[in-house]
N, C-alpha and C positions, 0 to 999 in steps of 0.2 A: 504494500500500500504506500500510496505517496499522500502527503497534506498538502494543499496546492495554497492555504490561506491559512491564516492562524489570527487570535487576537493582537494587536498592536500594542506596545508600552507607551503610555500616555511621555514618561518621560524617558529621553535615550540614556540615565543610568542607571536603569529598569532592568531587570535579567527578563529574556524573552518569558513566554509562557512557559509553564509545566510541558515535557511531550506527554501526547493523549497516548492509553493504554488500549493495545488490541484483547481480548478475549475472545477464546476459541473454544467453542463443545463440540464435542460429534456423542452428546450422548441426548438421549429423546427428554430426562428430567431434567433438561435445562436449554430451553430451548433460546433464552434469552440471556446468552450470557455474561457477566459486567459485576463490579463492586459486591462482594457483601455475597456474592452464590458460593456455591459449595465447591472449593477448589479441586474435590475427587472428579468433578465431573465436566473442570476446565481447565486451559491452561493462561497462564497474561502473560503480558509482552509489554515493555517500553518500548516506544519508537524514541528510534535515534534519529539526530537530524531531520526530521519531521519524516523517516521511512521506515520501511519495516520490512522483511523476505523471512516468509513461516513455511517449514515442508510440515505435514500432516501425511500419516500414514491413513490413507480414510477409504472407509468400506461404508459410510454408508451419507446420510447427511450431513453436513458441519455448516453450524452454527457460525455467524462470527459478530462482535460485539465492540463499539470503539466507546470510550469513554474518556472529557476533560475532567480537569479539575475546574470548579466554582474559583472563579475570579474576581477580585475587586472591582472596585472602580478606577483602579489605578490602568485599565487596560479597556480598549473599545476593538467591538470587529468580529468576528464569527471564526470560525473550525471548518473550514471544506474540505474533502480528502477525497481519493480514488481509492476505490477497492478492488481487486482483481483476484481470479482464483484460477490458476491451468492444472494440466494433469502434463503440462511440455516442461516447461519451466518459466522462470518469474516473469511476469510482468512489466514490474518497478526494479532496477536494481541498482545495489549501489558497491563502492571497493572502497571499505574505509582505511585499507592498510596503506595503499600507491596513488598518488597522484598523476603520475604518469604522465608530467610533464615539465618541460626545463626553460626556464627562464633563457635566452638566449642575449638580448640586450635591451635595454631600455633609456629613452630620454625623458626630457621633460615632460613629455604629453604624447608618447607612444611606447609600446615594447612588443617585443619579437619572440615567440615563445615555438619549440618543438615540441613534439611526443617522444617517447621511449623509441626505437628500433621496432618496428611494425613486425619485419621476420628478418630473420639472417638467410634465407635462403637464396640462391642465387640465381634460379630457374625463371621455371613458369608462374610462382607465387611471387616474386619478385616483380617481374612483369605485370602484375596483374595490380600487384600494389602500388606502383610507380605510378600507373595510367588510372587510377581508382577517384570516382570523383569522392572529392572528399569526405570521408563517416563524420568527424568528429564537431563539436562546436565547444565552446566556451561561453563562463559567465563571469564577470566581475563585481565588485562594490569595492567600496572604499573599507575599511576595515572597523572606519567611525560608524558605518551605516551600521543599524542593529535590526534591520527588518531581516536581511537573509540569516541571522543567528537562528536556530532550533529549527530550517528548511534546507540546509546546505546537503543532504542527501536528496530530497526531491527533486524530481527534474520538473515537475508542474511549478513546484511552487519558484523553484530559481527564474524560471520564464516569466512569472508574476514579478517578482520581487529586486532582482539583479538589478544592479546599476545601468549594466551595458550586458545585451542578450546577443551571442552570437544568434538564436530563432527568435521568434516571437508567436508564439502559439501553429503559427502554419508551417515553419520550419524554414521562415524567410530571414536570409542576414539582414540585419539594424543598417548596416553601410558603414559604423566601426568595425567590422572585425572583417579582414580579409583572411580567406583561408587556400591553401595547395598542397600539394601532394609534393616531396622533395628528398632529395639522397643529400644532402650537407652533413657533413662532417666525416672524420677521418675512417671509418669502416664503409660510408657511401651504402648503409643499410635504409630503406625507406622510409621518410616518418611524414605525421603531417604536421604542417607550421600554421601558425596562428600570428596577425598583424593586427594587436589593437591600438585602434586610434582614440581621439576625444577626450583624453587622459590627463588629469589637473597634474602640476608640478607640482613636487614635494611633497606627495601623497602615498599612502600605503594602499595596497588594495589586497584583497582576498582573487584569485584566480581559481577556476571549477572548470577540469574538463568534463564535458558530457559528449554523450551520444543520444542522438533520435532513436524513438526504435521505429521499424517497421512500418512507417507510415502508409493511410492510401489516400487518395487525396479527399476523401470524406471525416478521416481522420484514424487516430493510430489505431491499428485490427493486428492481432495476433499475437504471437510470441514475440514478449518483450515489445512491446509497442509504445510501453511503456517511458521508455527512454532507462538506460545508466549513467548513474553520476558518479564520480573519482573524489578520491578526497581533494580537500583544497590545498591550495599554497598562498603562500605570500610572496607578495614584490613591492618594489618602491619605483617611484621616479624620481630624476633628478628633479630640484630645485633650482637650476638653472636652465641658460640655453644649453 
């Protein structure tokens, strides 16, 4: 599941909201399952970064159940999320261990970024990856902005929320971020690069690569449709020319 919205902090030295809790039954006396039921007969889950990936061994229905925490008034704005369920594999995904990507150079108001080595192979996967229009995209904010804090695993919600969205809901670039397909550096292994512009000087930002999933042009259908998100990084720009 991804949260595509979350409550807002009225002030930015606010800690985002609570993550909402998934609950899952697959058993018939508990058909509604959340706070306060009988643990024998669920299981809960925090979501991290406003996402969540649950395998269930299931033979027969599964229930599933989200629940926030009651908020003050220090916070305004609603909880919208996707929910998805395959018997293929995930929907939503995220890789909170690798970023899988490198800062390459940056000035005052742009930076140049790669991905890891795509394959080492030398062949026909290599070919194929050179010539590949490009998979990935990116997200940015400033690291002041607190809206992307508790959604930086959503791929909904970073297209909501980012500073600067490599898509925007239909999977079209903003017109900051240029992207290609490129062999640079000293093994000439394939990666894709990332050109963000728009970019204030002497500013920090949080960097998210992502992937679209599967799109069709009515909207994402199938396996991982969902989009995957990478953990993030940080970069700076100069504060000069």
């Amino acid at each position: 599941m991804n949260v595509c919205t979350q409550p807002q902090a009225a002030d930015a030295n606010l800690a985002p909201p609570p993550q909402l809790e998934l609950y899952i039954s697959q058993s018939e006396k508990n058909k509604n399952p959340g706070p306060g039921k009988d643990s024998n007969t669920q299981q809960a889950y925090s979501l991290e970064g406003g996402a969540a990936m649950v395998a269930v061994n299931a033979t027969g229905d599964v229930y599933i159940g989200l629940t926030g925490r009651n908020l003050t008034g220090n916070y305004t704005g609603t909880w919208n999320a996707q929910i998805a369920a395959s018997i293929d594999a995930p929907y939503h995904s995220y890789n909170s261990t690798d970023s899988n990507l490198v800062l390459v150079d940056s000035d005052s108001g742009a930076a140049l970024f790669v991905t890891n080595d795509l394959t080492n192979d030398n062949g026909t996967i290599y070919d194929e990856w050179v010539n590949l229009t490009p998979p990935f995209t990116m997200f940015a904010s400033k690291t002041t902005d607190t809206s992307m804090m508790g959604l930086e695993y959503s791929y909904c919600g970073l297209e909501k929320v980012a500073d600067i969205a490599g898509t925007i809901n239909g999977g079209q670039s903003t017109g900051k971020v240029e992207v290609s397909m490129t062999t640079r550096g000293e093994d000439n292994n394939p990666k894709q690069q990332f050109y963000f512009g728009g970019l204030s000087p002497g500013t920090s930002y949080y960097g998210i690569m992502a992937m679209n999933g599967n799109a069709t042009a009515l909207g994402r259908e199938g396996v991982g449709g969902g989009g995957q998100v990478w953990k993030a990084m940080t970069f700076s720009t100069l504060s000069g020319m």
